[in-house]
Backbone atoms as SQL, in Angstrom:
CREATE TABLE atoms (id INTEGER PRIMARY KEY, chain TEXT, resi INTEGER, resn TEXT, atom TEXT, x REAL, y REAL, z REAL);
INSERT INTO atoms VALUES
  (1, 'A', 1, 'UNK', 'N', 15.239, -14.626, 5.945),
  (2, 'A', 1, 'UNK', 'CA', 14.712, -13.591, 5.085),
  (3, 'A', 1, 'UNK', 'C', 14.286, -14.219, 3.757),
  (4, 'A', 2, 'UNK', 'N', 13.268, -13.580, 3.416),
  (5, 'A', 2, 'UNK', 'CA', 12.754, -14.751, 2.306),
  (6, 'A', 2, 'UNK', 'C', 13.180, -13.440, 0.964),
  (7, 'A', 3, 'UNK', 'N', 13.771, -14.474, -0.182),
  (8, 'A', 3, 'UNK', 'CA', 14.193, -14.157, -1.373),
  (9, 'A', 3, 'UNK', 'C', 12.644, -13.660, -2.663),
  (10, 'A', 4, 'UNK', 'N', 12.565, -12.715, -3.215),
  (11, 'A', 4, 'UNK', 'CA', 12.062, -12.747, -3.941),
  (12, 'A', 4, 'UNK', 'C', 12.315, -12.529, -5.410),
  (13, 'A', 5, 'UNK', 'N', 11.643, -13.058, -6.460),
  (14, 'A', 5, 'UNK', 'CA', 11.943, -13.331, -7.775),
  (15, 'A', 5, 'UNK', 'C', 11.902, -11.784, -8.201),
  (16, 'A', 6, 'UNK', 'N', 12.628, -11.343, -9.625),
  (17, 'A', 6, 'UNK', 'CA', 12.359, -10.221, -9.863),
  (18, 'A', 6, 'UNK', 'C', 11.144, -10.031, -10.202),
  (19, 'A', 7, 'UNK', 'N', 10.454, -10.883, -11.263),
  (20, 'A', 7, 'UNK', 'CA', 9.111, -11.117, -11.573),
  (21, 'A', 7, 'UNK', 'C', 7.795, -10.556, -10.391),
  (22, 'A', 8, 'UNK', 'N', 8.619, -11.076, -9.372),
  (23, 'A', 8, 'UNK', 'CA', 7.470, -10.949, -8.074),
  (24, 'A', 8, 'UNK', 'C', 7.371, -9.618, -7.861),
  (25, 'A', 9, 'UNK', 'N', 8.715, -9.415, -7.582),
  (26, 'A', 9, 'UNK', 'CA', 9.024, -7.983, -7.089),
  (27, 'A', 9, 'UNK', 'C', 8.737, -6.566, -7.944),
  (28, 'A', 10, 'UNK', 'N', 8.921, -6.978, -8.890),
  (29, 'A', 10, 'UNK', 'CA', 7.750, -5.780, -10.067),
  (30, 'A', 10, 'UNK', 'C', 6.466, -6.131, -10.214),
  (31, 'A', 11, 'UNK', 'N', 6.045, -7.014, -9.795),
  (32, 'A', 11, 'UNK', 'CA', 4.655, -7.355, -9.678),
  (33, 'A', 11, 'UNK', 'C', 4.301, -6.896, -8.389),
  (34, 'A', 12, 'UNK', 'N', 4.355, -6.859, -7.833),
  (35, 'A', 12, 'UNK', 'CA', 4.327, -6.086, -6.238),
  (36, 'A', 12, 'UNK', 'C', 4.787, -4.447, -6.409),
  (37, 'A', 13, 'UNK', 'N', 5.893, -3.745, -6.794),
  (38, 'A', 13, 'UNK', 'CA', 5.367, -2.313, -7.257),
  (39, 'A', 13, 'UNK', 'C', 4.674, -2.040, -8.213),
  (40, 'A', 14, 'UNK', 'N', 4.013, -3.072, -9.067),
  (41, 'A', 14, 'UNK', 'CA', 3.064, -2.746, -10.299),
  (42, 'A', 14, 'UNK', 'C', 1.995, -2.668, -9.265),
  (43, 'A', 15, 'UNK', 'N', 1.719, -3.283, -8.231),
  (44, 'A', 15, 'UNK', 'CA', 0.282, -3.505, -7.731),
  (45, 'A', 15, 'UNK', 'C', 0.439, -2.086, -6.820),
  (46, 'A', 16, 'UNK', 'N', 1.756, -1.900, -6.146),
  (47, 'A', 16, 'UNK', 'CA', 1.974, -0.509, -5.125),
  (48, 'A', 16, 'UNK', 'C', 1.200, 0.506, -6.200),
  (49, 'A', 17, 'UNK', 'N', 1.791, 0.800, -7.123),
  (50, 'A', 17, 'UNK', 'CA', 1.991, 1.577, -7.655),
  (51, 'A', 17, 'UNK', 'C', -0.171, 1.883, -8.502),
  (52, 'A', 18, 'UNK', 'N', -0.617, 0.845, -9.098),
  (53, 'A', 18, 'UNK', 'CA', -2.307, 0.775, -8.831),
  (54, 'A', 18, 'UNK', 'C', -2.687, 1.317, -7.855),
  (55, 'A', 19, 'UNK', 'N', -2.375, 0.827, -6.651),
  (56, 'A', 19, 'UNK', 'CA', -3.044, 1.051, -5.278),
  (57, 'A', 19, 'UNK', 'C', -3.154, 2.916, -5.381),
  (58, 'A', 20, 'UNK', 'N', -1.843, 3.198, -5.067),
  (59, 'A', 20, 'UNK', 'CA', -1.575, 4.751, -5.170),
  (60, 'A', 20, 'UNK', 'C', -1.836, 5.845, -6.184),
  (61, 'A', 21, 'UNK', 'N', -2.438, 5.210, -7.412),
  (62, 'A', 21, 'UNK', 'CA', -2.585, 5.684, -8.239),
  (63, 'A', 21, 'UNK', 'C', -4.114, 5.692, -8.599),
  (64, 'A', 22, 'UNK', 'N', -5.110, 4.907, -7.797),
  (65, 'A', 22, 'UNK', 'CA', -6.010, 4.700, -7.704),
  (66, 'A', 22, 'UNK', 'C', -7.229, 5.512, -7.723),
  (67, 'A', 23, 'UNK', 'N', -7.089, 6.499, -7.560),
  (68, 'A', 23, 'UNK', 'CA', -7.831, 7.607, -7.670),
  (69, 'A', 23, 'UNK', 'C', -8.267, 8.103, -6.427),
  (70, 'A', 24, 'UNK', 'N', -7.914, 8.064, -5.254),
  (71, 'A', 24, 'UNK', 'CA', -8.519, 7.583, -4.111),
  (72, 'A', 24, 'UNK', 'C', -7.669, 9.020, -3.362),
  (73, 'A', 25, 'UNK', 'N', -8.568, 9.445, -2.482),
  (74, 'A', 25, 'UNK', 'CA', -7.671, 10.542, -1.596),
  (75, 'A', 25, 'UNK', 'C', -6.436, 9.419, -1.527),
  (76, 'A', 26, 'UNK', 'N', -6.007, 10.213, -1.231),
  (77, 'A', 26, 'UNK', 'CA', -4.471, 9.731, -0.517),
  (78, 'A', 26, 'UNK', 'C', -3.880, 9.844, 1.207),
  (79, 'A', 27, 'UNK', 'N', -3.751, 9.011, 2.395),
  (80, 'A', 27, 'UNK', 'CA', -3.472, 9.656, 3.081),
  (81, 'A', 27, 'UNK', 'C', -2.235, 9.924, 3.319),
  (82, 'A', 28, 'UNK', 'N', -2.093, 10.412, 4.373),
  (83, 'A', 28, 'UNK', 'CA', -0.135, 11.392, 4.337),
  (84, 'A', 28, 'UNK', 'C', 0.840, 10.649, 4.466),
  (85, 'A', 29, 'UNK', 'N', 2.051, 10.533, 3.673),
  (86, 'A', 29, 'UNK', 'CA', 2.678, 10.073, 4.054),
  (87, 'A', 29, 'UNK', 'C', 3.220, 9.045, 5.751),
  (88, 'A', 30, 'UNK', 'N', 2.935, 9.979, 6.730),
  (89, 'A', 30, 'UNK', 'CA', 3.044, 9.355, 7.703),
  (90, 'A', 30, 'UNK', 'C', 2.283, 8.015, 8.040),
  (91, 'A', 31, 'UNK', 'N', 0.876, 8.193, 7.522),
  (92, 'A', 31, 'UNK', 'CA', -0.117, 6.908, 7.924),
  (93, 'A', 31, 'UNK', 'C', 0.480, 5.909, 7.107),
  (94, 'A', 32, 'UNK', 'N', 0.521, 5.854, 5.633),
  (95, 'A', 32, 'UNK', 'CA', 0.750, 4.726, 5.248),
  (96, 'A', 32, 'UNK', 'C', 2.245, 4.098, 5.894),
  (97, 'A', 33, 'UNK', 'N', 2.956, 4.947, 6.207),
  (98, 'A', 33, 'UNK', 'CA', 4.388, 4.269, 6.823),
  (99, 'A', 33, 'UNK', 'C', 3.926, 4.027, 8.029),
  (100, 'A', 34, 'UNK', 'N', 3.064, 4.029, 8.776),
  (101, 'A', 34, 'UNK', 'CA', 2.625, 3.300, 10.181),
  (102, 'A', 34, 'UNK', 'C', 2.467, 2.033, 10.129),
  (103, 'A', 35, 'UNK', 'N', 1.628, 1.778, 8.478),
  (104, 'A', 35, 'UNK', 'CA', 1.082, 0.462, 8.221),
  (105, 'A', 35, 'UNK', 'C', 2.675, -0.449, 7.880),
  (106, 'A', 36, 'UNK', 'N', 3.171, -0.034, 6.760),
  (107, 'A', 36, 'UNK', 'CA', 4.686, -0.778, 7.000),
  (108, 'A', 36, 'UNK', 'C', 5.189, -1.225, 8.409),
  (109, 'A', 37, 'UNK', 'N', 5.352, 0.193, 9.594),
  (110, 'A', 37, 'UNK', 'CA', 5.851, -0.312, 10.644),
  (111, 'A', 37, 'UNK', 'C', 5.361, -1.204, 11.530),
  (112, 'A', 38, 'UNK', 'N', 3.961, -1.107, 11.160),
  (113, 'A', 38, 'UNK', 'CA', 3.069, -2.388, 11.832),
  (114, 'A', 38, 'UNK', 'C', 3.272, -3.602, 11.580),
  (115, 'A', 39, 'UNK', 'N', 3.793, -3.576, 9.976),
  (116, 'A', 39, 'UNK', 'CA', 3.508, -4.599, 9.767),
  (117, 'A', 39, 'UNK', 'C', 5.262, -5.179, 9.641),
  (118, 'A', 40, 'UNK', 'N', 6.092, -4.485, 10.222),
  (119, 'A', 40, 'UNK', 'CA', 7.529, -4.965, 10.164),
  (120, 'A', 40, 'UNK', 'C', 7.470, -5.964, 12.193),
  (121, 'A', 41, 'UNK', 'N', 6.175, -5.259, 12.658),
  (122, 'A', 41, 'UNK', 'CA', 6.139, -5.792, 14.213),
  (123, 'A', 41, 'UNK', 'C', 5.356, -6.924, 14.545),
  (124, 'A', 42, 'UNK', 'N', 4.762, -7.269, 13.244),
  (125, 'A', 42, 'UNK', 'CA', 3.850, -8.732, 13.270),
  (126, 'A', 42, 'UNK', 'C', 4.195, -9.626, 12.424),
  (127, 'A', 43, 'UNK', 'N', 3.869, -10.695, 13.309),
  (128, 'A', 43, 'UNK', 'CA', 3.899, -12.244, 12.466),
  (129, 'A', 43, 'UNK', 'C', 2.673, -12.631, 11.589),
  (130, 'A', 44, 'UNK', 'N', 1.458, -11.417, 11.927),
  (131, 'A', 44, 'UNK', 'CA', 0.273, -12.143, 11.042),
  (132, 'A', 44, 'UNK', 'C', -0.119, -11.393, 10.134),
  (133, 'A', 45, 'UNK', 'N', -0.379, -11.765, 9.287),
  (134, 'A', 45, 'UNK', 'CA', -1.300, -11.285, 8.183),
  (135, 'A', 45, 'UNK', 'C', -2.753, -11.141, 8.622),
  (136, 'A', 46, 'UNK', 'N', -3.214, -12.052, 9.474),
  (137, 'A', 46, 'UNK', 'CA', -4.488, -11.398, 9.699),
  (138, 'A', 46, 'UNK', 'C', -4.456, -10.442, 10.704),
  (139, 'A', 47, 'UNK', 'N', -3.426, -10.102, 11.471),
  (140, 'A', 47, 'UNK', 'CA', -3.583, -8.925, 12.486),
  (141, 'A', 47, 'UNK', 'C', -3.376, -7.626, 11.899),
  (142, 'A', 48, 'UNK', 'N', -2.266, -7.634, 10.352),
  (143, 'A', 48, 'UNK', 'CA', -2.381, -6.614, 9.621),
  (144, 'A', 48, 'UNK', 'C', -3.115, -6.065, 9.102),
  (145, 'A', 49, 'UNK', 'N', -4.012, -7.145, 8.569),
  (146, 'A', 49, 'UNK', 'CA', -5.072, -6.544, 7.645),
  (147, 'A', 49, 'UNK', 'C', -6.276, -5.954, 8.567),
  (148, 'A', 50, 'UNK', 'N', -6.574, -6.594, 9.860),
  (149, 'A', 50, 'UNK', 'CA', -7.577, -5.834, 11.041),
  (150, 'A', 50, 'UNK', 'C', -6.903, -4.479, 11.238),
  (151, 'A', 51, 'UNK', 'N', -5.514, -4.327, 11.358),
  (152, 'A', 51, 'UNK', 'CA', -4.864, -2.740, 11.885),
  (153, 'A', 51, 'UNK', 'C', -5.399, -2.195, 10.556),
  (154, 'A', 52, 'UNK', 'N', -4.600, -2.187, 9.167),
  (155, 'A', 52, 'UNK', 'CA', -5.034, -1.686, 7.958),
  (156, 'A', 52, 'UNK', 'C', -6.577, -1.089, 8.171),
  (157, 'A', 53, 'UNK', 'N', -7.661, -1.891, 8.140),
  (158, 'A', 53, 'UNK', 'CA', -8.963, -1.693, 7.602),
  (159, 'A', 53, 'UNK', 'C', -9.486, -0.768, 9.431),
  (160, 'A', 54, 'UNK', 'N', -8.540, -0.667, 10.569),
  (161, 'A', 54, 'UNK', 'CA', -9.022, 0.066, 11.218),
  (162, 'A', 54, 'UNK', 'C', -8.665, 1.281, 11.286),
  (163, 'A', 55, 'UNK', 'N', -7.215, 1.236, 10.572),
  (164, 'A', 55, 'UNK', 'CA', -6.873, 2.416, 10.072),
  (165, 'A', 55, 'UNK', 'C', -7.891, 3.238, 9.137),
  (166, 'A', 56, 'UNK', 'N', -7.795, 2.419, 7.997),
  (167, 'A', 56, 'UNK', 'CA', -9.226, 3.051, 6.906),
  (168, 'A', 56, 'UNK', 'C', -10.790, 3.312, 8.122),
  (169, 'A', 57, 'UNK', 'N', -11.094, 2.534, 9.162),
  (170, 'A', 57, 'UNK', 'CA', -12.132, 3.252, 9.512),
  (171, 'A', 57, 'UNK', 'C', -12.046, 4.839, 10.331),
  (172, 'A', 58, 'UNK', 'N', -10.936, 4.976, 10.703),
  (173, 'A', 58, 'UNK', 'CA', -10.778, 6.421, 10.966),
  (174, 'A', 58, 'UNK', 'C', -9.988, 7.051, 10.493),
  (175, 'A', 59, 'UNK', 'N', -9.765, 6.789, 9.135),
  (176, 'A', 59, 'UNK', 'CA', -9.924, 7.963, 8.491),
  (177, 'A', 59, 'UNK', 'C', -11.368, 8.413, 7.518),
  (178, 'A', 60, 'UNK', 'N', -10.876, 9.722, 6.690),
  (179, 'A', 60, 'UNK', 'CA', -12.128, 10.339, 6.265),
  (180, 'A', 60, 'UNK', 'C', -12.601, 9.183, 4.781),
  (181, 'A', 61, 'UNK', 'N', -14.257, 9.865, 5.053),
  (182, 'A', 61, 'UNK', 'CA', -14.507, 8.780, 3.931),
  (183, 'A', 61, 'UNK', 'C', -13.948, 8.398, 2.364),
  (184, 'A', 62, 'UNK', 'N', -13.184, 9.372, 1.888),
  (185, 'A', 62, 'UNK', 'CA', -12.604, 9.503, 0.944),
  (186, 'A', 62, 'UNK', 'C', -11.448, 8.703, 0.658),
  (187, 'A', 63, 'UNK', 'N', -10.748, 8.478, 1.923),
  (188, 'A', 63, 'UNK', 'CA', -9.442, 7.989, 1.890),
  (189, 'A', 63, 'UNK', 'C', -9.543, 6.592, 2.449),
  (190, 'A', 64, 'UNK', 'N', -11.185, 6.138, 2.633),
  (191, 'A', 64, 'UNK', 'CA', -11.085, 4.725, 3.121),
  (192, 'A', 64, 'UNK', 'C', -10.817, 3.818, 1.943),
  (193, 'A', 65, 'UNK', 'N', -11.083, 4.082, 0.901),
  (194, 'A', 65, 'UNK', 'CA', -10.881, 3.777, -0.210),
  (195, 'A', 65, 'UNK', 'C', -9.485, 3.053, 0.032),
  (196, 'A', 66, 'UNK', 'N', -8.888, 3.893, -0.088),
  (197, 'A', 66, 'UNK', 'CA', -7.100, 3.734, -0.118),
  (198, 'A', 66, 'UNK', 'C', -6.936, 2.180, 0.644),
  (199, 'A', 67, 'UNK', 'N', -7.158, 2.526, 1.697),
  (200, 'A', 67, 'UNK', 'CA', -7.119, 1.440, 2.752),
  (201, 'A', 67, 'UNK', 'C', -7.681, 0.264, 2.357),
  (202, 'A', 68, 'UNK', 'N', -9.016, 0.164, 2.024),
  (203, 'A', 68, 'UNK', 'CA', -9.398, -0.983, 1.591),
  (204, 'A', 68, 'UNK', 'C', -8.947, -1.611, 0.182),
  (205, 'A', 69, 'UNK', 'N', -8.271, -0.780, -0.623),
  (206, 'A', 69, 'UNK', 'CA', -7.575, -1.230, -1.493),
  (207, 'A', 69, 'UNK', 'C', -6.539, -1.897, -1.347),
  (208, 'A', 70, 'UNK', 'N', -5.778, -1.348, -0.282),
  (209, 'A', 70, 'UNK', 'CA', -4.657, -1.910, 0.251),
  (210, 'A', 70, 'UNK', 'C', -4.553, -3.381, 0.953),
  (211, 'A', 71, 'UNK', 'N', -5.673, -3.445, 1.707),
  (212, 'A', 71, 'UNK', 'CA', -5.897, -4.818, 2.158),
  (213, 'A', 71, 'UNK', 'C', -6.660, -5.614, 0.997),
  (214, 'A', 72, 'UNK', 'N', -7.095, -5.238, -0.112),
  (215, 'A', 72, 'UNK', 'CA', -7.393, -6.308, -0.636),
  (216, 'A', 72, 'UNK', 'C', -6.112, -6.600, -1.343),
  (217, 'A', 73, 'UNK', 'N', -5.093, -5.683, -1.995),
  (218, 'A', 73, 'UNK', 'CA', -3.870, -6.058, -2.671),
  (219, 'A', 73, 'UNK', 'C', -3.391, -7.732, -1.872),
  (220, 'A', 74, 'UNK', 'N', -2.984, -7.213, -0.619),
  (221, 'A', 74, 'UNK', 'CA', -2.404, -8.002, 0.544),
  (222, 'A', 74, 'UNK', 'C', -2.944, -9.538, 0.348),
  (223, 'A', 75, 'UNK', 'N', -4.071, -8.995, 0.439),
  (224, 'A', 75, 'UNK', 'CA', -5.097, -10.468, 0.466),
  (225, 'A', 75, 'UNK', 'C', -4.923, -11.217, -0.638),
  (226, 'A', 76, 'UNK', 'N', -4.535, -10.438, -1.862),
  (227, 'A', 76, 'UNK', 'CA', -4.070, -10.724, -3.340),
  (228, 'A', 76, 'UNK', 'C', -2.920, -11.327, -3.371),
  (229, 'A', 77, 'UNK', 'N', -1.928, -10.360, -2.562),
  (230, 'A', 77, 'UNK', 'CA', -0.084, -11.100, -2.439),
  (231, 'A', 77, 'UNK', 'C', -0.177, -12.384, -1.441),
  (232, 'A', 78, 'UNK', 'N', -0.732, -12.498, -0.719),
  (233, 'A', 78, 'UNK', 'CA', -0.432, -14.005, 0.306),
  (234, 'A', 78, 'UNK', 'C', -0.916, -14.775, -0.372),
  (235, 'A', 79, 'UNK', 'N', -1.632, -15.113, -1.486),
  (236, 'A', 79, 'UNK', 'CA', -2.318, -16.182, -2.192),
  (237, 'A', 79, 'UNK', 'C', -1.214, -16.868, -3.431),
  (238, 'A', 80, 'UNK', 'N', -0.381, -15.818, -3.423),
  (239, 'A', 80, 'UNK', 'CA', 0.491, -16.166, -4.599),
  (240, 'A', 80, 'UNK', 'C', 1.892, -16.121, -4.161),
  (241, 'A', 81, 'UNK', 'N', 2.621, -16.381, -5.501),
  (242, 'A', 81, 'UNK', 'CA', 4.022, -16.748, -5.310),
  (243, 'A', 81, 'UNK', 'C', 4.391, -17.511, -4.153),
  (244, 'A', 82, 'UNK', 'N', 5.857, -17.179, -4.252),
  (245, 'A', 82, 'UNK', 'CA', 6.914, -17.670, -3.188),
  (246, 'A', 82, 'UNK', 'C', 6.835, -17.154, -2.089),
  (247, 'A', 83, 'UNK', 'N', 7.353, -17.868, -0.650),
  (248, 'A', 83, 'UNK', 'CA', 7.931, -16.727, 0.652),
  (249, 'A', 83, 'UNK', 'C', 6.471, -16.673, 1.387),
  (250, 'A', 84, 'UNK', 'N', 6.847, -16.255, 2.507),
  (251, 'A', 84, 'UNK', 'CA', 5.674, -15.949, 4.093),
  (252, 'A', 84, 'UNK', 'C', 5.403, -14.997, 3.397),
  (253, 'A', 85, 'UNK', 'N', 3.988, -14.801, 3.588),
  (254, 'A', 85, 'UNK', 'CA', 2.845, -14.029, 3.156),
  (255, 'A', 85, 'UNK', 'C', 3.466, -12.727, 4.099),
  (256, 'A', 86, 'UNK', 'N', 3.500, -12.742, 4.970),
  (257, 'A', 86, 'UNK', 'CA', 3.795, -11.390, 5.863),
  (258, 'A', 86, 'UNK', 'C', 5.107, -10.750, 5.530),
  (259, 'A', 87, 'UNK', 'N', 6.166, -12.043, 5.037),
  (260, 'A', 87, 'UNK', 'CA', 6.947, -10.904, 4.473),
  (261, 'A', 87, 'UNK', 'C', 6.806, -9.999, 2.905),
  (262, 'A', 88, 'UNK', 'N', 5.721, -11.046, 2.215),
  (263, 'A', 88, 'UNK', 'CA', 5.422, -10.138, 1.060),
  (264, 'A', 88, 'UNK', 'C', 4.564, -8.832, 1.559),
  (265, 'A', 89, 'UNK', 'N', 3.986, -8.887, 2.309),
  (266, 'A', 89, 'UNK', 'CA', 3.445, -8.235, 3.258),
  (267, 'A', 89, 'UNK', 'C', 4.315, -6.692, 3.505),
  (268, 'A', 90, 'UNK', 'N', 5.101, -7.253, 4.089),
  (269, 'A', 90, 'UNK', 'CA', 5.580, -6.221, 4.504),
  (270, 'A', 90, 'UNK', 'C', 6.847, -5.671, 3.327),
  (271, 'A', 91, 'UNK', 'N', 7.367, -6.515, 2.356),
  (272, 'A', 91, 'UNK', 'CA', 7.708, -5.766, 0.905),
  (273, 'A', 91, 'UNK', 'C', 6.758, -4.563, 0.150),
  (274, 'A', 92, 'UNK', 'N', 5.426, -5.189, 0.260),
  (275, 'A', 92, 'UNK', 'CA', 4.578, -4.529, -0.426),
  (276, 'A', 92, 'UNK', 'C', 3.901, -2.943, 0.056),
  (277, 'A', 93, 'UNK', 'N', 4.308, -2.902, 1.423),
  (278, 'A', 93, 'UNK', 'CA', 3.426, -1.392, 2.254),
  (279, 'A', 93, 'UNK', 'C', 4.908, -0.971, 1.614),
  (280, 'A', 94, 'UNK', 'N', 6.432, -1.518, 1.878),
  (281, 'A', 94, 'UNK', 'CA', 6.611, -0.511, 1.862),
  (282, 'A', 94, 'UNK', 'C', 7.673, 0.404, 0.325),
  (283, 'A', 95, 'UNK', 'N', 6.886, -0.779, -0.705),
  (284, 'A', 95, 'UNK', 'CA', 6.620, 0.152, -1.934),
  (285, 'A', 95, 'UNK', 'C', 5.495, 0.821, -2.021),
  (286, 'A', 96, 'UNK', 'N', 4.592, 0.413, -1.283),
  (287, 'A', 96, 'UNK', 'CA', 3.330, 1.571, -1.526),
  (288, 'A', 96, 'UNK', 'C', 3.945, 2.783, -0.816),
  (289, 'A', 97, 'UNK', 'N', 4.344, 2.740, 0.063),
  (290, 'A', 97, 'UNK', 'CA', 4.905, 3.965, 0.945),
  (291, 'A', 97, 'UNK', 'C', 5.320, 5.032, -0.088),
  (292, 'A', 98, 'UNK', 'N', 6.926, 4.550, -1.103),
  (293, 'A', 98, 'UNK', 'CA', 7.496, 4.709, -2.206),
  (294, 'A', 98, 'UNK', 'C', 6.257, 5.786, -3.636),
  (295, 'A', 99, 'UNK', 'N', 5.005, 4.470, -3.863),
  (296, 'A', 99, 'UNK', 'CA', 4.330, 4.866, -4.535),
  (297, 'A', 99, 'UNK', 'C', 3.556, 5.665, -4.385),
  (298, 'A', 100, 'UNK', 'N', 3.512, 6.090, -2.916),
  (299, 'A', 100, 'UNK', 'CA', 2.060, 7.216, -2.561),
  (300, 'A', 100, 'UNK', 'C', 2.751, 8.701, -2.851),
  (301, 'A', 101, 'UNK', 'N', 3.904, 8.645, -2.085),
  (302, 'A', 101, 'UNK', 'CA', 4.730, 9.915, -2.818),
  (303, 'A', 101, 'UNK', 'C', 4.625, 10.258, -3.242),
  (304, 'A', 102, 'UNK', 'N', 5.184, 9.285, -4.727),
  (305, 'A', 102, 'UNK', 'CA', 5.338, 9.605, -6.217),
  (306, 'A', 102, 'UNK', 'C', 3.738, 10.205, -6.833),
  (307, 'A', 103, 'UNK', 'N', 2.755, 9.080, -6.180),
  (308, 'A', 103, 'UNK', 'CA', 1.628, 9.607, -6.692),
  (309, 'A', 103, 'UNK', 'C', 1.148, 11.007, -6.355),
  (310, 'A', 104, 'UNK', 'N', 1.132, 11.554, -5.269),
  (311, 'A', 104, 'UNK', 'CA', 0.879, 12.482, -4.650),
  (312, 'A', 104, 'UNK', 'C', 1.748, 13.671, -5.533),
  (313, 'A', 105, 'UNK', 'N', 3.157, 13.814, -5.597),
  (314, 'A', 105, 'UNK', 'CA', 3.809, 14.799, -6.349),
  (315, 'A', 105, 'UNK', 'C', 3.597, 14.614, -7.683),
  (316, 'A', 106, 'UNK', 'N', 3.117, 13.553, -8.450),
  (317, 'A', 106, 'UNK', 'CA', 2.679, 13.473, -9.588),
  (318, 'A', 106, 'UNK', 'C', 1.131, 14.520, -10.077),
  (319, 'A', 107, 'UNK', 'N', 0.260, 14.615, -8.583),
  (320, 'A', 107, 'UNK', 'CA', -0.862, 14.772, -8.781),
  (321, 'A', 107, 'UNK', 'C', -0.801, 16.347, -8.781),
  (322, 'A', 108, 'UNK', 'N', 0.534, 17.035, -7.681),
  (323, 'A', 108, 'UNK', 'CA', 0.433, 18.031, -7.720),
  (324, 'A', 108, 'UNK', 'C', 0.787, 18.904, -8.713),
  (325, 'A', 109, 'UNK', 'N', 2.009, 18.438, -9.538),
  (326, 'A', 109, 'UNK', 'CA', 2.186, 18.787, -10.603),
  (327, 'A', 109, 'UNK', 'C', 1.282, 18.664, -11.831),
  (328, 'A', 110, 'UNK', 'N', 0.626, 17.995, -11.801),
  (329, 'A', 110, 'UNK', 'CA', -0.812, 18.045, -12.525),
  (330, 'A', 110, 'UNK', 'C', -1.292, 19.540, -12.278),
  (331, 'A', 111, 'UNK', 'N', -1.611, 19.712, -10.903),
  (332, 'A', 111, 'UNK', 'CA', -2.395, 20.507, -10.688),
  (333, 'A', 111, 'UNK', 'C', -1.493, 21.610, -10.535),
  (334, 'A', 112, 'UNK', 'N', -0.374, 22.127, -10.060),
  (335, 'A', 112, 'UNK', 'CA', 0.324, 23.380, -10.936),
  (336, 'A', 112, 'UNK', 'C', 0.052, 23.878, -12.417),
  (337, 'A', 113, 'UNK', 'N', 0.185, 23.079, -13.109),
  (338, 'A', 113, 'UNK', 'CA', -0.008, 23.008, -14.624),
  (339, 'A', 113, 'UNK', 'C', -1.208, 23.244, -15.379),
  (340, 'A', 114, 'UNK', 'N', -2.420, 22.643, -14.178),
  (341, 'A', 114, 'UNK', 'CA', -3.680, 23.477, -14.219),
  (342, 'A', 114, 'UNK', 'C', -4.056, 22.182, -14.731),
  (343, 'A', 115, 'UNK', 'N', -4.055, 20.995, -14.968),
  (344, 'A', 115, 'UNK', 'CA', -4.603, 19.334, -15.322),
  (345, 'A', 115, 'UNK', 'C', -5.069, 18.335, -14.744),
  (346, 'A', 116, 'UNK', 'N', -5.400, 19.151, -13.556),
  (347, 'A', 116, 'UNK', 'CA', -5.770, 17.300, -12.656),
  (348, 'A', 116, 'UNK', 'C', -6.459, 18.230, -11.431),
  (349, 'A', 117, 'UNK', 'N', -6.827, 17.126, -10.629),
  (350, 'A', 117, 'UNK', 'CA', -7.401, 17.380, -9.266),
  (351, 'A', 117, 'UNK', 'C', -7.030, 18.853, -8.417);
């Protein structure tokens, strides 16, 4: 199991947390935790990022966004730091998982309040 620095590791929900906050439809909870579980069942980074971006092609055009944000993060985390790319990999879906939530109940409460989307 590969160790990560704290440094890393708030740098990785700073980036979750962009991704989800992105302005971007959002999709449901369930999809983005598919991509975690996908990616807890592979050894590659490049087989993730093909599932990811085929995920984003079916969904709606709004929310491909999301997706392709997501694989470029990825593409961002294997280039750096410490540790197998796939396990930053798979640290990182599943603070986004964490962050889509938050973003999502953040957005709605916006919009109770009568301020946002």
């Amino acid at each position: 199991m590969t160790t990560f620095t704290v440094e890393e590791l708030d740098e990785m929900a700073d980036r979750a947390r962009r991704v989800a906050e992105g302005g971007y439809d959002l999709p449901d909870k369930s999809q983005v935790a598919k991509l975690s579980e996908f990616a807890r069942s592979t050894p590659s980074v490049g087989e993730l990022l093909l599932f990811i971006r085929y995920q984003g092609s079916r969904a709606s055009q709004k929310q491909q966004q999301f997706f392709e944000a997501t694989a470029n993060a990825i593409e961002d985390l294997r280039k750096q730091g410490s540790g197998e790319a796939i396990e930053r990999a798979r640290r990182f879906l599943g603070l986004l998982v964490r962050a889509t939530v938050v973003a999502r109940q953040n957005r709605s409460s916006r919009v109770e309040r009568g301020g946002g989307r």
